[in-house]
C-alpha positions in Angstrom: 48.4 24.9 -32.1 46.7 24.0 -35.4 49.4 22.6 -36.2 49.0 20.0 -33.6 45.5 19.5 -33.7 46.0 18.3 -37.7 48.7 16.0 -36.4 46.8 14.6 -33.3 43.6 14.0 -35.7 41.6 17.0 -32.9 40.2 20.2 -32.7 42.9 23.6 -31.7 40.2 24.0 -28.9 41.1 20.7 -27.9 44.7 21.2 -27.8 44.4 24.0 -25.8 42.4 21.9 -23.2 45.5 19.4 -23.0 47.7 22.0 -23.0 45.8 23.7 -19.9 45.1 20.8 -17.9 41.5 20.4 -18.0 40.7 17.7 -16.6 37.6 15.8 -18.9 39.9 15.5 -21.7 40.1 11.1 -22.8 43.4 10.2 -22.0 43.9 8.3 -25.1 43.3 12.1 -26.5 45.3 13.5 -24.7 48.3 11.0 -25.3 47.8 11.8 -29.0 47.9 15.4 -28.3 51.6 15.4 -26.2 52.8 12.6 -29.1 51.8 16.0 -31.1 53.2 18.3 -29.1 56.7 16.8 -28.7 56.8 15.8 -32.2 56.2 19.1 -33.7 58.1 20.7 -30.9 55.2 23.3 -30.0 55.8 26.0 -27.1 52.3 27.4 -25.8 52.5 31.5 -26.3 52.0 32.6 -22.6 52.2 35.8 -23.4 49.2 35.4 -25.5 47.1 33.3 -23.5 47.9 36.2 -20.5 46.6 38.7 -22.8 43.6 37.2 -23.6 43.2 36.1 -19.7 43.8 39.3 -18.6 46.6 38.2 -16.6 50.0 39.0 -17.9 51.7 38.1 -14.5 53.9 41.3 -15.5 54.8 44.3 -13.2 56.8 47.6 -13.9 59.1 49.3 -12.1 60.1 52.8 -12.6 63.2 53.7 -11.0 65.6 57.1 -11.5 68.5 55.2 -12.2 70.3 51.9 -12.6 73.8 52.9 -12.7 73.2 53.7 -8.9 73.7 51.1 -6.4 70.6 52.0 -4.7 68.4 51.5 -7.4 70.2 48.2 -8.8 69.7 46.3 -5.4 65.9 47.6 -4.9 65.4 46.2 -8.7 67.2 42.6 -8.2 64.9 42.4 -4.7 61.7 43.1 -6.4 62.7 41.2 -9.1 63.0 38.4 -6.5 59.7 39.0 -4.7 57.9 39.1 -7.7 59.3 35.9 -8.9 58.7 34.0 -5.4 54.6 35.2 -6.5 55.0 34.0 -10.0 55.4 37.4 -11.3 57.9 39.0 -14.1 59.2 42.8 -13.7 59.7 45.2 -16.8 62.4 47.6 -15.3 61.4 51.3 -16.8 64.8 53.7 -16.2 63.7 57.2 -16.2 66.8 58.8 -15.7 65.3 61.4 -13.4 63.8 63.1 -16.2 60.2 64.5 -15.0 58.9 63.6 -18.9 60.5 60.3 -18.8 58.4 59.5 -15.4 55.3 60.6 -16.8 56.1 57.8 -19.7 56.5 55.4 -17.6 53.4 55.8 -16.1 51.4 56.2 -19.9 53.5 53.2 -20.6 52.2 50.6 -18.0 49.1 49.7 -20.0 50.6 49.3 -23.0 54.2 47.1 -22.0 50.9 44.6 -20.7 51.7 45.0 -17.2 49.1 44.9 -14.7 50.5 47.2 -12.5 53.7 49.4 -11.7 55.8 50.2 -8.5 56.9 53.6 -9.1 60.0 56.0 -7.7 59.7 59.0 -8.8 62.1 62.1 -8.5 60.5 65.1 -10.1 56.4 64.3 -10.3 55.2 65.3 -6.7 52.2 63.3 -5.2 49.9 66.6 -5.8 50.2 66.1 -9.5 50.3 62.2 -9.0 46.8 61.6 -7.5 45.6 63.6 -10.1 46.0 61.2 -13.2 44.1 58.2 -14.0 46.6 55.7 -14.3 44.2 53.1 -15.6 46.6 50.0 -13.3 47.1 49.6 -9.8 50.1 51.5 -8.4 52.6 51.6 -5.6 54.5 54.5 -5.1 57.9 54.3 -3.0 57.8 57.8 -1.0 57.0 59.5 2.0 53.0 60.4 1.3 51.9 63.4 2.0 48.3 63.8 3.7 45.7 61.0 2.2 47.2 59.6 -1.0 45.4 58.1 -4.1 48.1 55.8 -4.0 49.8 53.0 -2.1 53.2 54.1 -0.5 55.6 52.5 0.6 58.5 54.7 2.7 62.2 54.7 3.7 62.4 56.3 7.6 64.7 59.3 5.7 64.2 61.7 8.7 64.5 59.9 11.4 67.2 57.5 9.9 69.1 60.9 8.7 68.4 61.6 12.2 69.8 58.6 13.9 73.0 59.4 11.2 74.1 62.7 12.6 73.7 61.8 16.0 75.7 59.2 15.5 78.7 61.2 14.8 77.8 63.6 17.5 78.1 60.9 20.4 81.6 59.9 18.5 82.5 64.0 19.2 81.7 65.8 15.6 80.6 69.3 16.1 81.1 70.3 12.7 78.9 68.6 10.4 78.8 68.7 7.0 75.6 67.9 5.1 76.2 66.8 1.7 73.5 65.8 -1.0 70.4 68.4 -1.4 69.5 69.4 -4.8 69.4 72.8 -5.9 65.9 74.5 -5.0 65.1 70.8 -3.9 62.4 71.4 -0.8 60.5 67.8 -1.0 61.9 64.2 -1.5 64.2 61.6 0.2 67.0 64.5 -0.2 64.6 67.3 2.1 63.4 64.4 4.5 67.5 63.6 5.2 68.1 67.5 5.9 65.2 67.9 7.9 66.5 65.0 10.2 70.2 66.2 10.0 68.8 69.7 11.2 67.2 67.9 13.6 69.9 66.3 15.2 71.5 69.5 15.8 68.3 71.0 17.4 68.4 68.4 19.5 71.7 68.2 20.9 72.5 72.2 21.1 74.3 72.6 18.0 74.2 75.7 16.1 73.1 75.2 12.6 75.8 76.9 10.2 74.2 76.7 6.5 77.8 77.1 5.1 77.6 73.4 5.6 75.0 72.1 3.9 76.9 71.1 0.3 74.5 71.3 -2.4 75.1 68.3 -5.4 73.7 68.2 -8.8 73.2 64.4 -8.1 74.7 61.5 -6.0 77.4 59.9 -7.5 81.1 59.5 -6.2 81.8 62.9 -8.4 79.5 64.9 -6.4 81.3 63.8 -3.0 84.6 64.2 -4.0 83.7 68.0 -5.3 81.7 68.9 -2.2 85.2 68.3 -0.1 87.2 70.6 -2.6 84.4 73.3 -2.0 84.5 72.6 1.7 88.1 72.8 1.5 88.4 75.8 -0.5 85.7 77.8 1.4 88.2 77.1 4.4 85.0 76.2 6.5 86.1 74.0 9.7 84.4 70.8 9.9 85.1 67.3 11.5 82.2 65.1 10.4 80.4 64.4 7.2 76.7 62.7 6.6 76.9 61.9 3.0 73.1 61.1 1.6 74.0 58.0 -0.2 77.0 55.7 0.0 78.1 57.0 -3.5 78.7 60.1 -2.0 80.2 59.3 0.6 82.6 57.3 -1.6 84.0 60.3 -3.3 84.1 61.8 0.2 86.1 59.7 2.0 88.2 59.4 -1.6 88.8 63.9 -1.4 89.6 63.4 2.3 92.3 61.3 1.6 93.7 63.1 -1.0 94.0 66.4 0.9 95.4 64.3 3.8 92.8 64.2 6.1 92.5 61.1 8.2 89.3 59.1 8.7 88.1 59.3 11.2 90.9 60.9 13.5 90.5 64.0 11.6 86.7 63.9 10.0 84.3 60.9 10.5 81.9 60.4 8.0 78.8 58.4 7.8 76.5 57.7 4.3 73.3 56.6 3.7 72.1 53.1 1.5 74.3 50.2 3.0 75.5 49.3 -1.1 77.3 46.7 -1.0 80.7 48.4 -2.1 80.3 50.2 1.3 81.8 48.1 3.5 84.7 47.5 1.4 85.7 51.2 1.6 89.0 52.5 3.0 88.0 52.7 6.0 84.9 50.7 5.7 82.0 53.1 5.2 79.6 53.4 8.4 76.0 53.8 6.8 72.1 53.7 7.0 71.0 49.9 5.8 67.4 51.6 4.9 65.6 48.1 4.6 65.5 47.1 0.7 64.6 43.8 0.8 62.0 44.9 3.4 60.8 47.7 1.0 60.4 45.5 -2.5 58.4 42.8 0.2 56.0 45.3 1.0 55.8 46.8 -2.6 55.3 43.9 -4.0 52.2 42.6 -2.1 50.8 45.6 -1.8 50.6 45.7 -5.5 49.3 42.7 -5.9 46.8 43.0 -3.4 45.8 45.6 -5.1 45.8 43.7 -8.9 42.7 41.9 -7.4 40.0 43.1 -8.6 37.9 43.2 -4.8 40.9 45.3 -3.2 40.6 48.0 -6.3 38.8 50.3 -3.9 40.0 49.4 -0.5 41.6 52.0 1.9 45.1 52.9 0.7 47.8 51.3 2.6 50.9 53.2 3.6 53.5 51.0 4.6 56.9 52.3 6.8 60.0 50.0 6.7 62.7 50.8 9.3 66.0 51.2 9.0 69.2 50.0 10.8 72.4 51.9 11.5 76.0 49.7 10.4 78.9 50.5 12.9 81.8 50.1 10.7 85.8 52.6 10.5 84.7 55.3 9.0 83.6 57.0 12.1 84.7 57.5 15.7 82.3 55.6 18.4 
């Protein structure tokens, strides 16, 4: 910038007015100034200029894990809400890892964003509205009670719900859940039990334990050895809700290997919508869970809350629904 203002025979100060538009700048000034500009070739430093604003236009977003589907599409559509609002996202992996979702949290203040959206796996809300963040945050989870935070949540129940029945009414007796963590009793992983269970309850059908197939996480691997177990244990079953569409991947993937057919033999249903879904063999029928829907309401919430009058307002929790896709994979 000084560099231009020795050029255009000004002040830096007045560069910077050109540069930002003020309007009581001479225009013969301000002609010498972009003759300057272009001659020189100068960039402004927004980065800079945000910093010393105050206003970064940068948000994070702490998610588990891109390799999963899941967590791919929910970063490219708040990647695209936050652009349609003039914002820029810092994606912050955190592989799951409770220390690694405590970073990202320390983090946000120091990557110069103004605030984060934040989906985390092993920090419980408890422990959550207990730190001082220091930014404006919106948390993507089922809230328990009154929350410190904005949330914004997936229907898991009732769409885990709205799953199993699904392959009741198409003549499944035999359900096998497949996705819960070890010693996992909250999260998106609980919620989908708790509305699997539920379905049962509802309809008259016994819950056998047997089949509910722990995973150590929710890739294709994890399907594909929850069928061998199933198989192994030689417990019968003729249906399978997979929590997430990788799972079921590796499930349907099993199934055909041990000759089972889909869904004459087992349906099976998964949970996410991902795009590879639907071109499964069969085509996988799945929970679409609302992701567009979910970074929308992420994203305005948090920037609602980046102003500095809606700091203190009450905190919003925001429920997106869901939508169950008919597709091969299961009987009705």
């Amino acid at each position: 910038m000084q560099d231009v203002a020795e050029v255009a025979g000004v002040t830096a100060r007045t560069v910077s007015n050109v540069v930002n538009d003020y309007p009581f700048v001479k225009k013969e000034t301000r002609a010498r100034v972009w003759d300057a500009i272009e001659q020189l070739g100068y960039t402004m430093n927004v980065s800079a200029r945000g910093l010393k604003q105050g206003n970064t236009r940068l948000i994070a977003l702490a998610i588990p894990d891109l390799t999963m589907p899941y967590f791919a599409d929910l970063s490219d559509a708040v990647i695209a809400q936050a652009q349609a609002q003039g914002m820029s996202v810092i994606i912050e992996p955190t592989a799951s890892s409770r220390q690694r979702e405590q970073e990202a949290l320390h983090r946000v203040k120091s990557q110069f964003a103004e605030g984060i959206i934040y989906c985390p796996l092993e920090i419980y809300q408890e422990e959550l509205d207990q730190l001082s963040i220091g930014a404006p945050v919106v948390v993507l989870s089922e809230p328990i009670g009154q929350p410190k935070y904005d949330h914004v949540m997936i229907k898991n129940r009732e769409a885990a719900r709205a799953a199993t029945e699904y392959l009741i009414r198409g003549g499944s007796r035999r359900i096998a859940a497949i996705g819960l963590g070890a010693g996992q009793h909250r999260g998106p992983a609980a919620q989908r039990l708790l509305g699997y269970r539920d379905a049962l309850r509802i309809n008259g059908i016994n819950l056998d334990r047997h089949l509910e197939i722990t995973t150590s996480a929710w890739h294709r691997s994890d399907g594909l050895q929850a069928v061998e177990r199933l198989c192994k244990s030689h417990i019968p079953f003729d249906g399978i809700f997979a929590f997430t569409d990788q799972i079921a991947a590796g499930v349907l993937y099993a199934l055909q290997v041990k000759g089972f057919k889909v869904p004459d033999d087992v349906a099976v249903i998964g949970f996410d919508n991902n795009d590879e879904s639907q071109y499964l063999v069969p085509a996988l029928t799945t929970v679409d869970p609302g992701i567009d829907e979910i970074a929308k309401c992420a994203v305005d919430n948090l920037i609602k809350r980046m102003s500095a009058d809606k700091r203190q307002s009450p905190r919003v929790v925001t429920s997106v629904d869901f939508k169950l896709i008919k597709r091969q994979s299961t009987r009705s």
